[in-house]
C-alpha positions as CSV (number, residue, x, y, z in Angstrom):
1,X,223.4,151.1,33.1
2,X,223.8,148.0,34.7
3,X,223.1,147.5,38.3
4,X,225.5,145.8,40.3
5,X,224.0,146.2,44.0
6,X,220.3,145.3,44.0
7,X,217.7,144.9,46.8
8,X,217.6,141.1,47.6
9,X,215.2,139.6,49.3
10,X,214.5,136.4,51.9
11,X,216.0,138.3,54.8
12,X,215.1,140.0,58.4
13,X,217.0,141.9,60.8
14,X,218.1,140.6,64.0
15,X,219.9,142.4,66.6
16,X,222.8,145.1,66.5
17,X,222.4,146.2,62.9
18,X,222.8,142.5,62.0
19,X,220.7,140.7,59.6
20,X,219.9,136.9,59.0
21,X,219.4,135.7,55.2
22,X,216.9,133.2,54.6
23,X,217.6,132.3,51.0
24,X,218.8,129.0,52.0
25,X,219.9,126.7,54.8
26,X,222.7,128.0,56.2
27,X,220.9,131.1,57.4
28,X,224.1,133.3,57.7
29,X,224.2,136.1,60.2
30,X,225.3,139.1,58.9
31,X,227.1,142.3,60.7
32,X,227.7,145.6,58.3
33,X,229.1,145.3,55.5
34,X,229.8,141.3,55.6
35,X,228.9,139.0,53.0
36,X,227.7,135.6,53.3
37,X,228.8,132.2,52.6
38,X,227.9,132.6,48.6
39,X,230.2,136.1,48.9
40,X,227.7,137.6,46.6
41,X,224.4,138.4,49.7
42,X,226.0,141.5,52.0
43,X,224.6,143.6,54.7
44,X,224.3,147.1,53.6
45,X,223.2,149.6,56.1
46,X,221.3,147.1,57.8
47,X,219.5,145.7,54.2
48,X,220.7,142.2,52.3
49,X,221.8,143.4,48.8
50,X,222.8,141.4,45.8
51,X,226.6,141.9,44.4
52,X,226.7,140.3,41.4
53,X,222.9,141.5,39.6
54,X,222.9,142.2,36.0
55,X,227.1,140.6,35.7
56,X,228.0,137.6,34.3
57,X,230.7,134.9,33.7
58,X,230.2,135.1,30.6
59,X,227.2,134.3,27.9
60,X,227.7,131.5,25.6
61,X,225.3,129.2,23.6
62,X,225.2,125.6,24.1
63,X,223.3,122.1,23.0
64,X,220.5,121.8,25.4
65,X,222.2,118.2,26.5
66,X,225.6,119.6,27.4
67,X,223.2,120.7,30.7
68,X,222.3,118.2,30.9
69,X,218.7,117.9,29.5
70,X,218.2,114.9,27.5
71,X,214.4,115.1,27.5
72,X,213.9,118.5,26.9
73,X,213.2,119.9,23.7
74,X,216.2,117.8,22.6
75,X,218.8,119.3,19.8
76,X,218.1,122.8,20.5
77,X,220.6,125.3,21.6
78,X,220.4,127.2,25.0
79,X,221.8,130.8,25.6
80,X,223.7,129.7,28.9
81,X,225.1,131.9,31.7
82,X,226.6,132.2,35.3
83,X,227.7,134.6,38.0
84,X,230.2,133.9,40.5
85,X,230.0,132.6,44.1
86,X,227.8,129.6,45.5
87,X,226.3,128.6,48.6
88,X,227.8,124.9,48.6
89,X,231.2,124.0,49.9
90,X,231.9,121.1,47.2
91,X,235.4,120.0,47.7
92,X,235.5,118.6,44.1
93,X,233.8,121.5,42.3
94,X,233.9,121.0,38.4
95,X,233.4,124.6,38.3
96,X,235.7,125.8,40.5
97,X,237.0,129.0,38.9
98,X,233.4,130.5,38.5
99,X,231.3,129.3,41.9
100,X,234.8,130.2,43.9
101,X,235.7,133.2,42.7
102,X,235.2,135.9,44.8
103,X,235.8,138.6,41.8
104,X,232.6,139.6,40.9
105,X,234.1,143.4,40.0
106,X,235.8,141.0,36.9
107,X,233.3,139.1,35.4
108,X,233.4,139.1,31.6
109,X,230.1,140.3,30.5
110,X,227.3,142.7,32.1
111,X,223.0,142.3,30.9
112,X,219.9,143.3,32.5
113,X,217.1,140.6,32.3
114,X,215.4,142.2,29.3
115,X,218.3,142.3,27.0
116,X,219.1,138.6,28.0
117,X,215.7,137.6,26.9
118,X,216.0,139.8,23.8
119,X,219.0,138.4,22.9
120,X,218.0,135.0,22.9
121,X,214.9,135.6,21.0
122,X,217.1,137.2,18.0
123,X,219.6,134.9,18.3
124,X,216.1,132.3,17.3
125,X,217.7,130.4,21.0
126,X,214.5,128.4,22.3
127,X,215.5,128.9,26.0
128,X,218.0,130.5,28.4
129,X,220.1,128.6,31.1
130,X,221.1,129.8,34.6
131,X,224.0,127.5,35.0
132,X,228.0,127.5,35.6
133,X,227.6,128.4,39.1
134,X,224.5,128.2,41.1
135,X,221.1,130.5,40.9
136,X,220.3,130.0,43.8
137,X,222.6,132.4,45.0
138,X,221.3,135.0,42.3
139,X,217.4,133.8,42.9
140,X,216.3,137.8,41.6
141,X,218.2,138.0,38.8
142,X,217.6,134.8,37.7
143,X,213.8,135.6,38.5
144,X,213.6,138.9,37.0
145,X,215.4,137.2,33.6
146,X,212.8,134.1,33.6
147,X,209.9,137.1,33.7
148,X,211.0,138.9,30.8
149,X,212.0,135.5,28.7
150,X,208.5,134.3,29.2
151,X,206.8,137.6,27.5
152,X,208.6,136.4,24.3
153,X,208.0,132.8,24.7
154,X,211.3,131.9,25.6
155,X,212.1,128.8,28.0
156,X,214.3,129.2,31.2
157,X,216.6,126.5,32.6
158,X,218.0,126.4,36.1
159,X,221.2,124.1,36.9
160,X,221.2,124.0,40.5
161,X,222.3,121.7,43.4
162,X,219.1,122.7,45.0
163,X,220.4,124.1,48.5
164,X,217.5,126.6,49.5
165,X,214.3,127.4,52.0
166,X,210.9,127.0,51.3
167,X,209.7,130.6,50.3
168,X,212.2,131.1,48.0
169,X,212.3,127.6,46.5
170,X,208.1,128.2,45.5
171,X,209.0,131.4,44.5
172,X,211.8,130.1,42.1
173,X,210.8,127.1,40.2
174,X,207.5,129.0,39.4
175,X,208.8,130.5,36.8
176,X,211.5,127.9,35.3
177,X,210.3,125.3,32.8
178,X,212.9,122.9,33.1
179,X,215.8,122.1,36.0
180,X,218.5,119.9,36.4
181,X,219.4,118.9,39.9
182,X,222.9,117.9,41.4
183,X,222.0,115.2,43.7
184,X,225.6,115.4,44.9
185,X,225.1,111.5,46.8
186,X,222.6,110.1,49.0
187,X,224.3,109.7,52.1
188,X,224.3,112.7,54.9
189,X,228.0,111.7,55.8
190,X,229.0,112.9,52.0
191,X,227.0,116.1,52.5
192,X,228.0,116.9,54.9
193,X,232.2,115.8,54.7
194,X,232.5,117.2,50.9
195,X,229.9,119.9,50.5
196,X,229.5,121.1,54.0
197,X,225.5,120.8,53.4
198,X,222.8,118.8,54.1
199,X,220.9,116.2,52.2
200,X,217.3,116.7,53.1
201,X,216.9,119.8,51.6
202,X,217.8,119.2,48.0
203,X,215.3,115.9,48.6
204,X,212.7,118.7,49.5
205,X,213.4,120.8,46.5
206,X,213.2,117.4,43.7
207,X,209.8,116.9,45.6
208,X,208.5,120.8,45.6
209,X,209.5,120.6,41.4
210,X,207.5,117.0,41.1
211,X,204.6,117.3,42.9
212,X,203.7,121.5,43.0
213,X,205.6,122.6,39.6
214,X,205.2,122.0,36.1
215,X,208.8,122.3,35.7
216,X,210.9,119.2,33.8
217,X,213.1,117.5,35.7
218,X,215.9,115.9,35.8
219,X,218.8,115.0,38.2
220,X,222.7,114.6,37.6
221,X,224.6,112.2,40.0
222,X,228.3,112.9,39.6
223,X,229.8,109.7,40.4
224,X,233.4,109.8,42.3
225,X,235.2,106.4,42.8
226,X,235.4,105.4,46.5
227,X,232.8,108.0,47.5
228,X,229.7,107.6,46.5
229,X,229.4,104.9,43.7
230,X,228.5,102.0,46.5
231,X,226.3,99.5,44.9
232,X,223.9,99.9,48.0
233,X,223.8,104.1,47.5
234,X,223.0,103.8,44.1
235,X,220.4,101.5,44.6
236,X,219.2,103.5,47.5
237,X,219.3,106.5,45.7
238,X,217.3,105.0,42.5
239,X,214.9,103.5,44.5
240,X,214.0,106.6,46.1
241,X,213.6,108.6,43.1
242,X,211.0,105.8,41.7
243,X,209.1,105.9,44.6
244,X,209.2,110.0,45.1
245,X,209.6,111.2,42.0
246,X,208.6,108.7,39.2
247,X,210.6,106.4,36.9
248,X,210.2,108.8,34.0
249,X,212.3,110.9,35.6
250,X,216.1,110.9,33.7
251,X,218.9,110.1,35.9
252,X,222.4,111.1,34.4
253,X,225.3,109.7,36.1
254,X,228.8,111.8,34.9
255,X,232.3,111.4,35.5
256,X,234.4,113.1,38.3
257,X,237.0,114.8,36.9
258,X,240.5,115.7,39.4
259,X,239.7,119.6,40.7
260,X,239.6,121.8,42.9
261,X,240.2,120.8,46.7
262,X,240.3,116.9,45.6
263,X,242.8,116.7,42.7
264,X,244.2,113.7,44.1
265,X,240.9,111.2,43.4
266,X,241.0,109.6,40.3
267,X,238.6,110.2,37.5
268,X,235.8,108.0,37.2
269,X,236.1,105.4,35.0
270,X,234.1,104.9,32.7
271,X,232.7,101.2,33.9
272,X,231.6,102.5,37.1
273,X,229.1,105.1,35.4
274,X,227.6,101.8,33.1
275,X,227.5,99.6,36.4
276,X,225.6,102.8,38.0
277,X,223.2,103.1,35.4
278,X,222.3,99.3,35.0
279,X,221.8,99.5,38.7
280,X,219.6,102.1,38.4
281,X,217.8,100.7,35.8
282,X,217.0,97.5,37.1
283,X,215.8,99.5,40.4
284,X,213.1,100.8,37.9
285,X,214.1,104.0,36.4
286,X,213.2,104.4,32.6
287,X,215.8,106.6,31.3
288,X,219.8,106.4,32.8
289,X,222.3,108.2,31.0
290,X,226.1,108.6,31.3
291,X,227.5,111.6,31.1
292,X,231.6,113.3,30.7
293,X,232.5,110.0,28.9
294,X,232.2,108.9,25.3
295,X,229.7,106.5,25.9
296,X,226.8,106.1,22.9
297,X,224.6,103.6,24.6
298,X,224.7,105.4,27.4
299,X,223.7,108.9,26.6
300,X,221.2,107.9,24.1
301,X,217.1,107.2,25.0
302,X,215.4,103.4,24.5
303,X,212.3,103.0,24.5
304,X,211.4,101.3,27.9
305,X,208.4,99.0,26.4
306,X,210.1,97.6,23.0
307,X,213.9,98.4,23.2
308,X,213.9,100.5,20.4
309,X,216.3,103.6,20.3
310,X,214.2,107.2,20.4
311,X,216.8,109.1,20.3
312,X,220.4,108.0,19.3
313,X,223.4,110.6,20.5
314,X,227.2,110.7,19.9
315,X,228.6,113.1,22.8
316,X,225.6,116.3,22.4
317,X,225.2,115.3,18.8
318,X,221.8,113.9,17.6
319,X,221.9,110.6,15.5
320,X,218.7,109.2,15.3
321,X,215.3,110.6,16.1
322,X,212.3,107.6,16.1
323,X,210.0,109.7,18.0
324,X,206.5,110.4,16.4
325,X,205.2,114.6,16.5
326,X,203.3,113.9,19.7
327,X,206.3,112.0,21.7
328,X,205.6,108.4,21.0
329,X,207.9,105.5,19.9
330,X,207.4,105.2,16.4
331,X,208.0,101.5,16.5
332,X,205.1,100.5,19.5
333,X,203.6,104.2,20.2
334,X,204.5,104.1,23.7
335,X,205.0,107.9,25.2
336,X,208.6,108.6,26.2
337,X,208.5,111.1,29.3
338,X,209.8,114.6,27.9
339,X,209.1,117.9,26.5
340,X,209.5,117.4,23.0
341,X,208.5,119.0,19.5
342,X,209.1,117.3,15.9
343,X,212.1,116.4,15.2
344,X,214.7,119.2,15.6
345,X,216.9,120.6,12.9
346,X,220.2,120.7,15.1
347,X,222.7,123.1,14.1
348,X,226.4,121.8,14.2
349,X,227.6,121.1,17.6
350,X,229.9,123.7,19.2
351,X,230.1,126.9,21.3
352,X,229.5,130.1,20.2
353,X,229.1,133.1,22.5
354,X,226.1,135.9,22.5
355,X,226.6,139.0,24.4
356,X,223.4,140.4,24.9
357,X,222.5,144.5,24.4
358,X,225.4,144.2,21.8
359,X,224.5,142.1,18.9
């Protein structure tokens, strides 16, 4: 049976029966029976529970770029799945109907950890993504899911905008192999106005997963027109990531798309994301991408010594592989930054969904 209210942890009691979460940086208070921000952490008799363990949005299998992870054992599928709720206050959410909703009782599809794993590993799926809305908010689930992939060799990935304390960040990113992190802008203001969060935290969490993890990482910038796509901020932003995190590290820049609280912004067009990347390029980052637009060029890897493509993509479709076995451009052997095996034998793009304990 699947459990739906689960022990959480990152918590201590204060006064009057109320108790103060310490997942992440908004440290909400808590009285009886109130949840916090994310609407899935509630004091129960004085103890933080967990709403949503074991339920899901849903379960469906997706390319590994549609993450995105370009770098990342490209062309191979990922078992991908969400919860509801989230700890950010993004006015433009892209996900709105899943990190909003407060219906947890109606998500689609229920799995403990071990038949997640097990589902992957028969459905021959090299890894499984926490995604759609935040894991963060559903740190032991998602924990207790990357334990029992990795007793049957099977990779986790965490898409996350990063928003969490220390204890629980060491204690997440142990166990996932690759991440993806929303850098939502590099300006405090932005943070602040249009997620009602800070900045320096998610710069603490890229830093914990560079210099203290041997997690892969990459970082998604999503670029909305008269917000955050100043020259100076992107160049800011690239620079930093250089400097802190290392030029190998893949930048994607996507498209804002009209939703939730900000319908009225237009979507980004796609020049803007090609003037980001070149900008962030020429501030010495090795792999840009563009991402929500039909862009080739963009989305595709070059080789940053010789100019030759390593690997050529069409949307999440693979064109061209010139990578040697060991990660090497087969043109002037210089290593391209990654987690890669030989070339993969991608099945034909598209969703299909898995639902685990019932295949």
């Amino acid at each position: 049976m699947t459990t739906s209210s689960h022990p959480a942890r990152y918590w201590e009691p204060t006064d009057k029966g109320r108790i103060k979460c310490l997942l992440c940086p908004r440290f909400c208070t808590l009285a009886e029976g109130q949840e916090g921000f994310c609407w899935v952490r509630k004091n129960e008799a004085g103890k933080l529970v967990l709403t949503n363990y074991g339920k899901s949005s849903g379960f469906c299998v997706d390319p590994i770029e549609k993450k995105p992870l370009n770098h990342f054992y490209p062309g191979t599928e990922v078992l991908s799945f969400g919860t509801a709720g989230c700890n950010m206050g993004c006015k433009f959410c892209q996900n709105w109907d899943i990190s909003k909703s407060r219906q947890v009782e109606t998500l689609s599809s229920a799995a403990e950890p071990d038949q997640i794993a097990v589902s992957a590993l028969s459905n021959n799926i090299k890894s499984v993504a926490f995604t759609y809305n935040d894991p963060v908010i559903f740190i032991e689930y998602a924990i207790d899911t990357a334990i029992e992939c990795r007793k049957r060799n099977i990779r986790t990935v965490a898409v996350t905008a990063g928003y969490i304390c220390d204890e629980p960040r060491t204690d997440f990113f142990k166990y996932i192999d690759a991440a993806n992190v929303d850098l939502k802008s590099f300006s405090e203001n932005f943070y602040q106005k249009y997620t009602g969060t800070h900045l320096q935290p998610i710069l603490e969490t890229l830093m914990h997963i560079r210099r203290h993890t041997e997690t892969w990482l990459e970082i998604t910038t999503l670029i909305i027109p008269g917000l955050n796509d100043n020259e100076k901020e992107i160049e800011a932003e690239a620079k930093w990531i250089a400097e802190n995190l290392g030029p190998d590290t893949p930048l994607h820049f996507s498209a804002f798309h009209p939703a939730w609280r900000m319908t009225e912004f237009p979507a980004t067009p796609p020049s803007i994301l090609t003037q980001a990347r070149e900008i962030a390029m020429r501030e010495g980052l090795r792999y840009v991408f563009t991402g929500n637009v039909h862009d080739s060029t963009g989305q595709s890897t070059w080789c940053h010594n010789c100019g030759k493509i390593l690997i050529g993509r069409d949307w999440y479709k693979l064109l061209e592989w010139n990578l040697t076995p060991d990660g090497r451009c087969s043109s002037c052997g210089t290593p391209c930054a990654g987690v890669f095996e030989e070339e993969p034998l991608q099945p034909e793009p598209g969703r299909r969904r898995v639902f685990p304990g019932r295949i």
